[in-house]
C-alpha positions as CSV (number, residue, x, y, z in Angstrom):
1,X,0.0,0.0,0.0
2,X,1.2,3.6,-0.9
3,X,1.9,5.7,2.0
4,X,-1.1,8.0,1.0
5,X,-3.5,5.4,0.8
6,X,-5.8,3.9,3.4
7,X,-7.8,0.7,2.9
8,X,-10.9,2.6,2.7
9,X,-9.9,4.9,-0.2
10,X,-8.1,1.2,-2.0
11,X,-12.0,0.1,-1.3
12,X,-13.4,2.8,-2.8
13,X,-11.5,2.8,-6.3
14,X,-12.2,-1.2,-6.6
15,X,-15.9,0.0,-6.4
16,X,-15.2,2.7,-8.8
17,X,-13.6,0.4,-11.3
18,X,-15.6,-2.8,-11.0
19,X,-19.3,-1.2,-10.6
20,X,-19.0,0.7,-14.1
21,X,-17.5,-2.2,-15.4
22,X,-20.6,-4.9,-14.0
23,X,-23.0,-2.2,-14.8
24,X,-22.2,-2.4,-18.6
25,X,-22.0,-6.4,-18.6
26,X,-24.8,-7.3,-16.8
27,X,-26.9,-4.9,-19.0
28,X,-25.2,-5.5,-22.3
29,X,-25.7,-9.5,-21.6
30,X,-29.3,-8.9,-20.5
31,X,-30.3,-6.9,-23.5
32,X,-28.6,-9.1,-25.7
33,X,-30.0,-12.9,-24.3
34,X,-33.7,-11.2,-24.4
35,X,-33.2,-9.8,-28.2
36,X,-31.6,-13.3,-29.4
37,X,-33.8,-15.2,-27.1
38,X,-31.2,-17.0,-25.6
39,X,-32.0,-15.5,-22.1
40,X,-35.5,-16.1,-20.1
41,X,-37.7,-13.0,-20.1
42,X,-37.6,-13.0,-16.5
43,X,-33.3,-13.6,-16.6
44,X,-33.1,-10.6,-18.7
45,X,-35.0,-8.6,-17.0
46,X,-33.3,-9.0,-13.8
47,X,-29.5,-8.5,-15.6
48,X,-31.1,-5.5,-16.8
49,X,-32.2,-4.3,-14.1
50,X,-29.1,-5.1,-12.1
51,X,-27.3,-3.1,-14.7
52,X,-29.3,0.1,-13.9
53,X,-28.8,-0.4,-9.9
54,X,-24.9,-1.1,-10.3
55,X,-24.6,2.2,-12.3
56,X,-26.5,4.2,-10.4
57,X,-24.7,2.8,-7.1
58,X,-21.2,3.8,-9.0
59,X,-22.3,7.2,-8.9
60,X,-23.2,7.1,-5.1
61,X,-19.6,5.9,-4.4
62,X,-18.2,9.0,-6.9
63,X,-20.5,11.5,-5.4
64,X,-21.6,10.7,-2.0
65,X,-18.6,10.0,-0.2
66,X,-20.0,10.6,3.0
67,X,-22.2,8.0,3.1
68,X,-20.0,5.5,1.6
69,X,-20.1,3.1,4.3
70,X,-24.1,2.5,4.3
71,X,-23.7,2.7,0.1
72,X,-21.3,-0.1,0.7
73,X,-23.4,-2.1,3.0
74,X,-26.6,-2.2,0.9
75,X,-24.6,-3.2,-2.2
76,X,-23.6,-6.7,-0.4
77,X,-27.2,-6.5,0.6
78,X,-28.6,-6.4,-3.0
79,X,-26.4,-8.1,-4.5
80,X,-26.9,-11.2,-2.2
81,X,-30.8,-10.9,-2.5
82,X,-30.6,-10.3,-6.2
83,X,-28.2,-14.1,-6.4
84,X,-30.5,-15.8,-4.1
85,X,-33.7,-15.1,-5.7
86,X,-31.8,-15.7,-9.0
87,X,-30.6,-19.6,-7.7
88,X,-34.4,-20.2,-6.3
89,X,-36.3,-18.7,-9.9
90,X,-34.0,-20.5,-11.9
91,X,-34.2,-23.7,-9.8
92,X,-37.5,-24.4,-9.7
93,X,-39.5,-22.0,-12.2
94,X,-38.4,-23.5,-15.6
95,X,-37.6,-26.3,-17.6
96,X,-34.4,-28.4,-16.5
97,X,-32.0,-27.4,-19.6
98,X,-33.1,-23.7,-18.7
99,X,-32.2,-24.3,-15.5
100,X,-29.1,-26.1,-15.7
101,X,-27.4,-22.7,-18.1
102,X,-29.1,-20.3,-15.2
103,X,-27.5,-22.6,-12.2
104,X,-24.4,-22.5,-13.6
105,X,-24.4,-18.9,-15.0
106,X,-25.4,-18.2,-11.3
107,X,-22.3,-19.7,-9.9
108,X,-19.8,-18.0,-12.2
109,X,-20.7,-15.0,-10.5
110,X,-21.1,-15.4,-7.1
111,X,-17.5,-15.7,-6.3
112,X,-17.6,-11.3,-7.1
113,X,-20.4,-11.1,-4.8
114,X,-18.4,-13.4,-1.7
115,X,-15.7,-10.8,-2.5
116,X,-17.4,-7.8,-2.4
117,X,-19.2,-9.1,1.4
118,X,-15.7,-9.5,2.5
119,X,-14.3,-6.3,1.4
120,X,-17.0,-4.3,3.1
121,X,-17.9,-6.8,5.5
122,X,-16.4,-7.8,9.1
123,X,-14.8,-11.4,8.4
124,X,-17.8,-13.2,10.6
125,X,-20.7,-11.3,8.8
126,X,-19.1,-12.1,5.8
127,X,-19.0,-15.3,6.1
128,X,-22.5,-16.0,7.2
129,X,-23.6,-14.1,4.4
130,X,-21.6,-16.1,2.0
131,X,-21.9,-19.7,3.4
132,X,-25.9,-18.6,3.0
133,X,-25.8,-17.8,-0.6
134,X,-23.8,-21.1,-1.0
135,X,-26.5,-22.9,0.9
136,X,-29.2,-22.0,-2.0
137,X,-26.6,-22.9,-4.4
138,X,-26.4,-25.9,-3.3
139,X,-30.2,-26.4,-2.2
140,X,-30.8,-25.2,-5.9
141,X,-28.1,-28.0,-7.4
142,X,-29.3,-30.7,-5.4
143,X,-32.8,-29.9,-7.6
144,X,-31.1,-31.7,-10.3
145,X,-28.5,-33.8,-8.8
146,X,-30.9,-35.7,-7.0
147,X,-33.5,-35.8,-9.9
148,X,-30.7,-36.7,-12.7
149,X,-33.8,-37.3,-15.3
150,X,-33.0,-35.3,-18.6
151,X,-29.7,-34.5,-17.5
152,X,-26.1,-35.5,-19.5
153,X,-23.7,-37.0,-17.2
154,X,-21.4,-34.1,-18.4
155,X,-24.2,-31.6,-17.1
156,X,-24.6,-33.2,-13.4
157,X,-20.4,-33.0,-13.6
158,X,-20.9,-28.9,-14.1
159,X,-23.3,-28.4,-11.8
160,X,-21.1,-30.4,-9.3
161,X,-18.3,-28.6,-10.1
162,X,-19.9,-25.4,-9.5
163,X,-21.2,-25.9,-6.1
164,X,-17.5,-27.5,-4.5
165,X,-15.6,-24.3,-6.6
166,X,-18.1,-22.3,-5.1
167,X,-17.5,-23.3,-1.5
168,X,-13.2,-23.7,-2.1
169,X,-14.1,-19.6,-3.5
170,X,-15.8,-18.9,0.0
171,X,-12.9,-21.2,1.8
172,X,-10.0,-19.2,-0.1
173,X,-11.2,-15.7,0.0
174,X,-12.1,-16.2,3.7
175,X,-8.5,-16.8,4.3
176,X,-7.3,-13.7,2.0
177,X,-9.6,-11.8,3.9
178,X,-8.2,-12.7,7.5
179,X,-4.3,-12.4,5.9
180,X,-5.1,-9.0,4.8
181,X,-7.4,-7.7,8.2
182,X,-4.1,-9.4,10.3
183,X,-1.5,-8.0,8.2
184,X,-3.7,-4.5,8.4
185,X,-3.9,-4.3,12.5
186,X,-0.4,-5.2,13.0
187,X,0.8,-2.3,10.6
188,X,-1.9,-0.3,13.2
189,X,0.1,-1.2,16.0
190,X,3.3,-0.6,14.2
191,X,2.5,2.6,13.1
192,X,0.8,3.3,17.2
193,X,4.1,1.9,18.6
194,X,6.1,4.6,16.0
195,X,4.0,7.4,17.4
196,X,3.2,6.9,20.8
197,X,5.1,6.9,24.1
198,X,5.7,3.6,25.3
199,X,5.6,5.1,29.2
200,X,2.9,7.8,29.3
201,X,0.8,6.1,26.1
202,X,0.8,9.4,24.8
203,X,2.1,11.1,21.2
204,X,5.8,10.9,21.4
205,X,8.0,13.4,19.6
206,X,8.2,12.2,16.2
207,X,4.2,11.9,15.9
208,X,3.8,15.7,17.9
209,X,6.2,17.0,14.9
210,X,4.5,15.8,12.4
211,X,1.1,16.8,14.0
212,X,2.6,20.0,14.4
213,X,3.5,21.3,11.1
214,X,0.1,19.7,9.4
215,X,-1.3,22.2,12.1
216,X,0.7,24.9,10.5
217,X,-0.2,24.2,7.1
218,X,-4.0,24.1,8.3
219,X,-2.9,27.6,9.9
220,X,-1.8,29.0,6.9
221,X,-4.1,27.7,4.5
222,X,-7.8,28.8,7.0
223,X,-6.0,31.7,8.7
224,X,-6.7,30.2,11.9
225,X,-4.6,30.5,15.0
226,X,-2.4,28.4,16.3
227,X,-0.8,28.4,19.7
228,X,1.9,25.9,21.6
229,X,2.3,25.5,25.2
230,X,5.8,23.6,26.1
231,X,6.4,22.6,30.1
232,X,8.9,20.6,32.0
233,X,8.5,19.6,35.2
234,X,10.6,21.2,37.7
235,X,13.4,19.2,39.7
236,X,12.3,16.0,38.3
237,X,15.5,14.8,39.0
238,X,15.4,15.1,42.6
239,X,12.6,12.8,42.4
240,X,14.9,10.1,40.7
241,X,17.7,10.9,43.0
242,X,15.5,10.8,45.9
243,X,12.7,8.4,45.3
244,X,14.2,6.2,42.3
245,X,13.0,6.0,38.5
246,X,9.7,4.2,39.2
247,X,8.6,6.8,41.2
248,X,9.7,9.0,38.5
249,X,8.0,7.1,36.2
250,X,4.9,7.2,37.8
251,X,4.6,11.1,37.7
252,X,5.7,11.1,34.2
253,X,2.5,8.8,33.7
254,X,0.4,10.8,35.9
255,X,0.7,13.8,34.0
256,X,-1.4,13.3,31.0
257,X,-4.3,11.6,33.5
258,X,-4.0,15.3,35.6
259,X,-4.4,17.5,32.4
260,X,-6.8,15.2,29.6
261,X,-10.1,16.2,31.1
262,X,-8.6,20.1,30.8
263,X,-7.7,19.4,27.7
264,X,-10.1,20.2,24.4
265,X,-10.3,16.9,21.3
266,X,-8.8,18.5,18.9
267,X,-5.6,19.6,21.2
268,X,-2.5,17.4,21.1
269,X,-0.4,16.4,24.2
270,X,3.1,15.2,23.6
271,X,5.8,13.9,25.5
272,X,8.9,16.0,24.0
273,X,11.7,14.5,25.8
274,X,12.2,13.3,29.2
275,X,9.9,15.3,31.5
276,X,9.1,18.1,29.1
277,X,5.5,18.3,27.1
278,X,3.9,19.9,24.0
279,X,0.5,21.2,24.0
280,X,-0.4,22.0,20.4
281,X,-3.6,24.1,20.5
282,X,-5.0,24.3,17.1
283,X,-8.0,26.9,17.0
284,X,-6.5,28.8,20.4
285,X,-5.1,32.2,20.1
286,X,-2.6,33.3,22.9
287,X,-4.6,34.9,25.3
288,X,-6.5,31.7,25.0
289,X,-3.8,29.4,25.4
290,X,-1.9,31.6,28.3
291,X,-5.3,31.1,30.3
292,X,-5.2,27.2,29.2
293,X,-1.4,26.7,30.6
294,X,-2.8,29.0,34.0
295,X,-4.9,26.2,34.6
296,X,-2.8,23.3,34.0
297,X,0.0,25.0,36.2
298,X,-2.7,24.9,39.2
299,X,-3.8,21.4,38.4
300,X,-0.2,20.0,38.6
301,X,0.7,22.0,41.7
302,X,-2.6,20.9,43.8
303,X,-2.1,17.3,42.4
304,X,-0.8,15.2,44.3
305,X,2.0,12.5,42.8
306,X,2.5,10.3,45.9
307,X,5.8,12.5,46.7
308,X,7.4,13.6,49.7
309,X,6.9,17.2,47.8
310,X,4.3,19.3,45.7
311,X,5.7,18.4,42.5
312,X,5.2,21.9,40.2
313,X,5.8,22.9,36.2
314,X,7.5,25.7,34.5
315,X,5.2,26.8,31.3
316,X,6.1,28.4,28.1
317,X,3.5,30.0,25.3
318,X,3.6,30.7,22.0
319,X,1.6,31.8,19.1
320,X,2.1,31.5,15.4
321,X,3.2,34.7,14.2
322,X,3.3,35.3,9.9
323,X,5.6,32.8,8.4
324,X,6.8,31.2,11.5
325,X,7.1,27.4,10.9
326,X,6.3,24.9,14.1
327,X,10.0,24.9,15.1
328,X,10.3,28.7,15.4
329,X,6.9,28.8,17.2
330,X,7.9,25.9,20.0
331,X,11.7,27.6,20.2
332,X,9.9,30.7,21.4
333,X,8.0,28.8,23.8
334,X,11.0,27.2,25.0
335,X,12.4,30.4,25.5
336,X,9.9,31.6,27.5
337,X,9.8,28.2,29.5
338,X,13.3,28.6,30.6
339,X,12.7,32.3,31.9
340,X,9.9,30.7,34.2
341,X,12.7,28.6,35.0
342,X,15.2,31.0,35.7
343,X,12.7,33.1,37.8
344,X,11.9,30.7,40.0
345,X,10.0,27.7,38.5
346,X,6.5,27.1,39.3
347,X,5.4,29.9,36.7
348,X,3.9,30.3,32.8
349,X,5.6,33.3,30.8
350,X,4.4,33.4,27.6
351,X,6.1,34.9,23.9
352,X,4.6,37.8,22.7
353,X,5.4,39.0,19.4
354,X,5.4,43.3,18.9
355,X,6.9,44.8,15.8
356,X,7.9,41.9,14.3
357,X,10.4,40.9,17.4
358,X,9.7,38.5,20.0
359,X,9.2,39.7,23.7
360,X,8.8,37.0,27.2
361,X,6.6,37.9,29.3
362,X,5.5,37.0,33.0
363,X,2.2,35.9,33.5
364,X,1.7,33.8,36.2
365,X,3.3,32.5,39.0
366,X,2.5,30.4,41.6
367,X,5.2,29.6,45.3
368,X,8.8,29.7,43.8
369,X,10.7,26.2,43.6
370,X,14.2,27.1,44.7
371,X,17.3,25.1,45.0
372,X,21.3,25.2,44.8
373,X,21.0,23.5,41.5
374,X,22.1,27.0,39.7
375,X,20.5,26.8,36.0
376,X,22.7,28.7,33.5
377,X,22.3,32.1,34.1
378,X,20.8,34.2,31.2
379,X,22.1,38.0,31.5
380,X,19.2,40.3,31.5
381,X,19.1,42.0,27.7
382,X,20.8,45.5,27.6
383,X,18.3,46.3,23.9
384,X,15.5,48.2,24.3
385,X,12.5,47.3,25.2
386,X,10.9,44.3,22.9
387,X,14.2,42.6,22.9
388,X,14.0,39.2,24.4
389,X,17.5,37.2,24.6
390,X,17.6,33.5,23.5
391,X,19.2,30.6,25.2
392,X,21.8,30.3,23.2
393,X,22.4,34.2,23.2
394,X,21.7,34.4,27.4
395,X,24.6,31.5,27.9
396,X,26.6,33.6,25.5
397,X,26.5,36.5,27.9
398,X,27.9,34.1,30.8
399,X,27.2,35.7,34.1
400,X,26.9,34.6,37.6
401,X,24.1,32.3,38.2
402,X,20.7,33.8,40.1
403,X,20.7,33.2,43.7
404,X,17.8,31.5,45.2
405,X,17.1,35.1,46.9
406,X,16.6,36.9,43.3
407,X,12.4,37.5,42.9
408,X,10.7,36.9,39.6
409,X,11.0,39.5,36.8
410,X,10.2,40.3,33.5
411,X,12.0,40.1,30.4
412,X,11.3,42.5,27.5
């Protein structure tokens, strides 16, 4: 399979090639057996007919896309009554040489109809539906196997024939069927293992990147906001020193059970490395999302982990500002994260974009989270106002580190 396709879309163009297709042989054959007489009025009809229905169900799968699945359904439907009624006409409302051409005619055919009840079918309904179909086949053979009068022994071979090729079809396609639903949920499971978090269960890096610039292009595209909140959860390694990595690891799991119900559908949590975590907030302009990571600071600080300590977070937020890609957008996020850090922990301070240059600013805070552990020190910018120093530029600087004794302040 492609890397753009999905089974259900592969389903959708067999439809669109085979329907057409049966639409115009079914109602070519049964125009042409009722002009040369070759067909039963009543056989004719009824290819006819099923002509008609098949095109006019192409154009529901070309058109109607939405209701595809119930356009699918009814199709096996149909096309198991139309075979059924077929098999019990021709069985016992004609003369035996009639019905010996429409028996077998009948079984060519089925096998398309067993394949198109497994394709849209789940394996177990399918094969009801198909082992019953088979049933009147065979109820409808044994009309003439066991009533050989006027028969050719070549004749009461082909009918045979039909019904046991008929159940090896249902037998072999069965199988097919389970081979490519198997081979289907373990590429599922592959492709969950690939994007999740095997700890927290939750998107891991790779998948939030990839979420994250689809968001962007959706951004771009709509003109819709977009906004990021990045967190880390302060002195996590004390709690590995102290308490030892399962405890760690419990809190790491904890997290995303503390913040889900605060968090909206459509918004993405992600496990960015270690004890830090992506909110991408699709639809959520900053003020919006600075209110969101408020919240989630409180919940986190009131929870309680089953530590000897309040365990607390340091938040940054972003928005999407122009032509910014997801990258830029979560690096000014993580700038603003590490001033919450350097401030005291415990806080959300937010990216604020004026002029076209990005600015940190505090906006919450909640009991400072102060040790000896001396983060690098970030030198407080010397530009005028609306300049807001990076990382890489505050390390630059060098600097003593803050004491635990320096309050909170702004940046910008």
């Amino acid at each position: 399979m492609r890397p753009n396709e999905t089974p259900e879309r592969v389903k959708r163009q067999v439809f669109l090639l085979l329907l057409p297709l049966a639409a115009v042989v079914s109602a070519g054959l049964g125009a042409q057996g009722i002009v040369t007489g070759r067909l039963p009025v009543w056989s004719g009809a009824i290819a006819v007919g099923s002509g008609v229905v098949l095109a006019l169900y192409a154009a529901a799968f070309a058109f109607a896309q939405e209701a595809a699945d119930r356009v699918e359904r009814s199709l096996v439907f149909l096309a198991m009554g139309v075979m059924a009624a077929s098999l019990l006409i021709g069985a016992f409302a004609m003369d035996e040489g009639d019905a010996t051409l429409q028996l077998v005619r009948q079984g060519i055919w089925l096998p398309v109809v067993y394949g198109i009840g497994f394709l849209v079918m789940p394996l177990r309904v399918g094969l009801v539906l198909a082992w019953s179909v088979w049933m009147l086949l065979a109820v409808a053979a044994s009309s003439h196997l066991l009533h050989p009068v006027g028969h050719s022994a070549s004749e009461l071979t082909t009918i045979t024939e039909t019904v046991l090729a008929n159940a090896a079809t249902i037998v072999v396609l069965a199988g097919v069927a389970r081979v490519i639903r198997a081979s289907y949920e373990r590429a599922a499971l592959l492709e969950d293992a690939a994007n999740t978090d095997s700890l927290t269960r939750i998107a891991n890096r790779r998948s939030g990147e990839q979420h994250l610039e689809d968001e962007v292009e959706r951004s771009i595209r709509y003109g819709r906001p977009l906004s990021v909140v990045l967190f880390d959860l302060d002195l996590f390694k004390r709690v590995n020193d102290t308490l030892g990595h399962e405890a760690g690891d419990r809190v790491l799991v904890e997290v995303p059970q503390v913040l889900a119900p605060r968090l909206r559908e459509s918004d993405m949590l992600v496990r960015w490395g270690g004890e830090e975590f992506l909110i991408i907030a699709p639809e959520m302009d900053l003020e919006r999302a600075t209110r969101m990571a408020q919240r989630l600071r409180s919940l986190i600080e009131e929870h309680d982990f089953g530590i000897a300590w309040p365990m607390t977070a340091s938040f940054g937020v972003a928005q999407r500002d122009g032509i910014e890609s997801g990258a830029d957008m979560v690096r000014r996020a993580d700038e603003a994260m590490y001033a919450a850090k350097r401030r005291g922990r415990n806080a959300v301070w937010r990216s604020v974009v004026k002029d076209g240059r990005p600015m940190l600013e505090h906006v919450d805070s909640g009991p400072p989270t102060r040790t000896k552990d001396h983060l690098p020190y970030v030198e407080e910018s010397r530009e005028p106002p609306g300049h807001a120093p990076t990382e890489s530029e505050g390390r630059a600087t060098g600097g003593d580190p803050p004491s635990d004794d320096d309050p909170p302040s702004e940046v910008g």
